[in-house]
N, C-alpha and C positions, 0 to 999 in steps of 0.2 A: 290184481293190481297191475296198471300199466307200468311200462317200463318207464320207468324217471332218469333223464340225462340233466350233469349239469355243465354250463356252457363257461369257462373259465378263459382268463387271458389276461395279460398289462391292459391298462387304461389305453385307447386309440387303435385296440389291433383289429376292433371289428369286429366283435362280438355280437354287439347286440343288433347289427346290421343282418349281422347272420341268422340270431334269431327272427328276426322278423321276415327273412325269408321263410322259414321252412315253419313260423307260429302262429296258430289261426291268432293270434291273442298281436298287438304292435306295442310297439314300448318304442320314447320318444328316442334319437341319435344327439348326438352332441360332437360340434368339432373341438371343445375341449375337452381336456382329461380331467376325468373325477369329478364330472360332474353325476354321475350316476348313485342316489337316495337310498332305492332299496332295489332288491332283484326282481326282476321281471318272470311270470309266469304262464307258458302258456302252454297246447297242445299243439299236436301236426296229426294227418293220418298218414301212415305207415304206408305207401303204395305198394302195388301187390296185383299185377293184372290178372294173376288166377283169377280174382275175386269175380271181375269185369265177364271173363270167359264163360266162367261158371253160371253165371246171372243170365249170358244169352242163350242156356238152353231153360234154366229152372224158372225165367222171368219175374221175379221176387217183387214183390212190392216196394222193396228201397236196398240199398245193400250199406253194408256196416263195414266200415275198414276198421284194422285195430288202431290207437294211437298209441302215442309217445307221449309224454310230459318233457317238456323242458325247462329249466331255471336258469336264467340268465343273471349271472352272479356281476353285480358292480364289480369294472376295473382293478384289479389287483394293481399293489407298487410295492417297490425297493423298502422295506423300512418299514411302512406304514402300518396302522393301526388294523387295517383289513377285516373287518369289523363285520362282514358278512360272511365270512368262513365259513361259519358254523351253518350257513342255509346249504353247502356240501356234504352235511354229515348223512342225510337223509336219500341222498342219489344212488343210484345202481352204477354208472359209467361218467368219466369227463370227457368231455370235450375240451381239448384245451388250443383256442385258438391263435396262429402264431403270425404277425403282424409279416409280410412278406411284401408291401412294396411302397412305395416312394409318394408321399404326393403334400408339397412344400403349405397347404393349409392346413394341414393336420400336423403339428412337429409332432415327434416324437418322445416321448416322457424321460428318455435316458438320451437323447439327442442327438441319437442315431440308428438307423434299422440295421439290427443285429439280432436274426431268431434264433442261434444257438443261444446269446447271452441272456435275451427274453426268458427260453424256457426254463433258464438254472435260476432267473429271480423269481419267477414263480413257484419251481418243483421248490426254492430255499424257504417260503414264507409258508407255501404247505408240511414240510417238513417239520420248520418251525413249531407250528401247533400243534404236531404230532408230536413231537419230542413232548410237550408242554404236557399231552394227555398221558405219554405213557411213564413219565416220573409223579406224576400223582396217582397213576396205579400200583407203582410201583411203591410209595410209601405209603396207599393203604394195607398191603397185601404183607408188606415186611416184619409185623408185629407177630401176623398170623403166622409166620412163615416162623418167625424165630420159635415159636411158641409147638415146632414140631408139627403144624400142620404139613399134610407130604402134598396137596393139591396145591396150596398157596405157596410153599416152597418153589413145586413147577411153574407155575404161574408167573414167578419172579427172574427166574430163570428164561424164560421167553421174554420175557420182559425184556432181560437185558440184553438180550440176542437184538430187538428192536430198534432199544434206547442207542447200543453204541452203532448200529446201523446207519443211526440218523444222524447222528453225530457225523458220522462220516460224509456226509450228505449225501446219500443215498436213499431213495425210497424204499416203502414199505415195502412195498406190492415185491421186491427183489431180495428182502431178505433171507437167510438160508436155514427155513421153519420149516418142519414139517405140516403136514396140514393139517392133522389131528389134530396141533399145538395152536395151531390161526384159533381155537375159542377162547384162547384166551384175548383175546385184543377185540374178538367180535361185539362189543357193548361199547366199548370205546371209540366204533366206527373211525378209523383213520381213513384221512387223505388221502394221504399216499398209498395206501392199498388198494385203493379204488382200481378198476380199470381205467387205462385214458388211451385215446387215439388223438390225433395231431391233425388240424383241418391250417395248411398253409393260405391265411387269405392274400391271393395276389392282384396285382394291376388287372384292367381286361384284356388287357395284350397277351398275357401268359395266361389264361384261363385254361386252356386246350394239355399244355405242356411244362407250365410252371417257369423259374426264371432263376436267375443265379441266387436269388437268396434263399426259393424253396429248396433247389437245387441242395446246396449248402448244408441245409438245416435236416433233410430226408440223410444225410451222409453221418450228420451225428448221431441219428438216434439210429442206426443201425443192429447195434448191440441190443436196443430194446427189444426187435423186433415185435416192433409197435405196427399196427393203422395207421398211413399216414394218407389223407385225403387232401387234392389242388383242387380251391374254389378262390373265383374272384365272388368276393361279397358282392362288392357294390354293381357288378354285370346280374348276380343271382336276385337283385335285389327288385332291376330294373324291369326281368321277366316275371317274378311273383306280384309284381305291380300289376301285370295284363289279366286283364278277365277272362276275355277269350282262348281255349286252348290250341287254338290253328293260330294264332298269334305270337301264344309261347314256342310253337313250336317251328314258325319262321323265325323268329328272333334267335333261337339256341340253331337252326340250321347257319343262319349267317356267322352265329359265333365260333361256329365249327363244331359245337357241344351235339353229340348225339342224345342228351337226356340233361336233367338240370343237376346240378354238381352236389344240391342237398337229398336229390336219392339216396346218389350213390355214397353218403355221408350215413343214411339209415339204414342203409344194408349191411357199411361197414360195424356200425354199431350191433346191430342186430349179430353179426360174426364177433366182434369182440366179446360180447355176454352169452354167444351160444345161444343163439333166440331160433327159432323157425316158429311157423303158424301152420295151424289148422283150419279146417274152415265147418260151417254149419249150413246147411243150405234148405229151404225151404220156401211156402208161396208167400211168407210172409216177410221173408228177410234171408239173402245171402251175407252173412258175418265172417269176420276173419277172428281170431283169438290170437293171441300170441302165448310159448311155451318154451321153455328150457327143454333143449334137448336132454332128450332119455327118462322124459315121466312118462308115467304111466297113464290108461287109458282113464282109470278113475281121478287121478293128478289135474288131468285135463280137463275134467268134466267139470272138476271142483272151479277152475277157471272161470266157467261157465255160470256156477251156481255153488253154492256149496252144498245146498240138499242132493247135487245131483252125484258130489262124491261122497258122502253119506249114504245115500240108498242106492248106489250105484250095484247094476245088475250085469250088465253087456252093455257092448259100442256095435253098433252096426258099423262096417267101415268101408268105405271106396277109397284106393289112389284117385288122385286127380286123372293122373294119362290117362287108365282106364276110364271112368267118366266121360273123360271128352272125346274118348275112342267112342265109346259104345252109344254113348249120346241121352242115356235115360237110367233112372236106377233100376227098373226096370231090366233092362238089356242087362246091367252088368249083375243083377241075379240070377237070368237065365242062364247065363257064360259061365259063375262061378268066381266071380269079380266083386262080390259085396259078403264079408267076412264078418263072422261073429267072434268077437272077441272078448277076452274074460279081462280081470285084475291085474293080470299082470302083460299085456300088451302095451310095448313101446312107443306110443304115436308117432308118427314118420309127418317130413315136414308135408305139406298138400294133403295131406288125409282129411276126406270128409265124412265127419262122424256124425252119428242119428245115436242120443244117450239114452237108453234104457234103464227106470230106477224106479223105486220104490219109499217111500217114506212113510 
């Protein structure tokens, strides 16, 4: 399963502009708020120049990058009904984008750009329906709990470690649980547990280095030590418009951007979920996979296929460096450089694996 992110923020911070940078999929913009139906869906591919490198020795007939999934969740507000919440319960990480600059046709929905107070009416209305899920677990579990059950008893007890959490307004994800105790809330998928990182979108003037209100806003969330990525949308917006890549890449030269600001937005996410990839390589297709670090070699295969971690036998495996030291699979058998590995081999990120299985 690909990684699924979902793209949250206030109504006008530029969400969905951002989406459609980085989404093969476009979803319309609006200069007013709340005007967005339902959430928008689409993918990106993950870039990854190994992939590219890899491909000019093995010459593959097409090559495969891994994707992303992204949901572009309608406008969040103060109060409001927020009525797409629930297309967040099903995401791996947020994205939660924080409005960061000025521009007099867009007002602003509280009627003034202020990204500390942005992020507290958003983290309040996620909160919000988290509270909502874990007091109805909490009076299903109570009957069972008085009734001597010892598991539902704990169950309720985590519970309330959550409930006055949130209360405090304080997210999930910082409660003080042990982690064995997180199953109890894992079916209820909360919000606020989620991972999130912070994409400041600013003017194009600050694209490079951000501006008093990214500034500002990276100063509060400190304590989270959060992800926090500078993109201006609407500058990201105007290069994923170019077709040509010698194009994009004088436009981001002038901008002074060494690469486009939603890479380094999938790299970051990829480090917040603990992601690396691996790669397949072949004459029929160089592929990327993507994997949680620290599975195993059959874990990984199963990525692949599920038969292939079912009858999984051995990994053949190459580091990448070696490979593009030695330049053939070839060579790095001769050397001592292509490793047979059993069940319990930890795949490392750049490893190119050949799956040996049976079914």
């Amino acid at each position: 399963m690909p990684l699924k992110c979902g793209i949250i923020g206030l109504s006008g911070s530029g969400k969905t502009t951002l989406f459609n940078c980085i989404s093969s999929n476009r979803a319309e913009t609006h200069k007013a708020a709340f005007t967005g139906t339902k959430s928008n869906l689409g993918t990106m591919n993950v870039p990854d120049p190994r992939l590219y490198i890899i491909d000019q020795i093995i010459h593959s007939a097409k090559i495969v990058p891994t994707t992303i999934e992204m949901v572009d969740i309608p406008g969040l507000s103060k109060g409001g009904s927020n009525a797409f919440l629930a297309d967040i319960r099903n995401v791996d990480a947020l994205i939660h984008v924080i409005r960061c600059f000025d521009d007099p046709s867009m007002p602003h929905v509280e009627g003034s750009v202020d990204p500390v107070r942005d992020k507290e009416i958003v983290d309040l209305e996620l909160q919000i329906r988290d509270l909502e899920l874990v007091d109805r677990k909490i009076q299903r579990f109570e009957k069972v709990a008085k009734g001597g059950d010892k598991d539902a008893k704990k169950c309720v007890e985590v519970l309330e470690v959550y409930k006055k959490h949130l209360e405090n307004f304080q997210s999930a994800r910082t409660a003080d649980v042990y982690e064995e105790d997180k199953k109890y809330i894992a079916d209820i998928a909360l919000l606020t547990e989620k991972p999130v990182m912070y994409v400041c979108n600013v003017d194009d003037g600050a694209a490079v280095s951000g501006n008093d209100y990214s500034a500002r806003f990276i100063q509060s969330v400190l304590p989270e030590n959060a992800e926090v990525i500078i993109v201006a949308g609407r500058l990201e917006s105007e290069i994923a418009e170019l077709e040509e890549a010698e194009d994009r890449k004088v436009f981001l030269a002038d901008a002074g951007l060494p690469e486009p600001g939603v890479d380094r937005l999938v790299r970051a996410a990829f480090h917040l979920l603990d992601l690396q990839n691996f790669f397949t390589a072949g004459p029929k297709e160089v592929r990327a996979w993507t994997i949680r670090k620290g599975m195993t070699a059959p874990q990984a295969a199963g990525v692949i296929h599920s038969d292939l971690e079912r009858g999984f036998i051995r990994a053949e495996v190459m580091k990448y460096d070696d490979f593009i030291a030695l330049g053939t699979e070839h060579a790095c058998r001769e050397k001592g450089k292509l490793f047979i590995e059993g069940k319990n081999y930890i795949v490392g990120d750049g490893d190119i694996l050949h799956i040996r299985f049976n079914v």
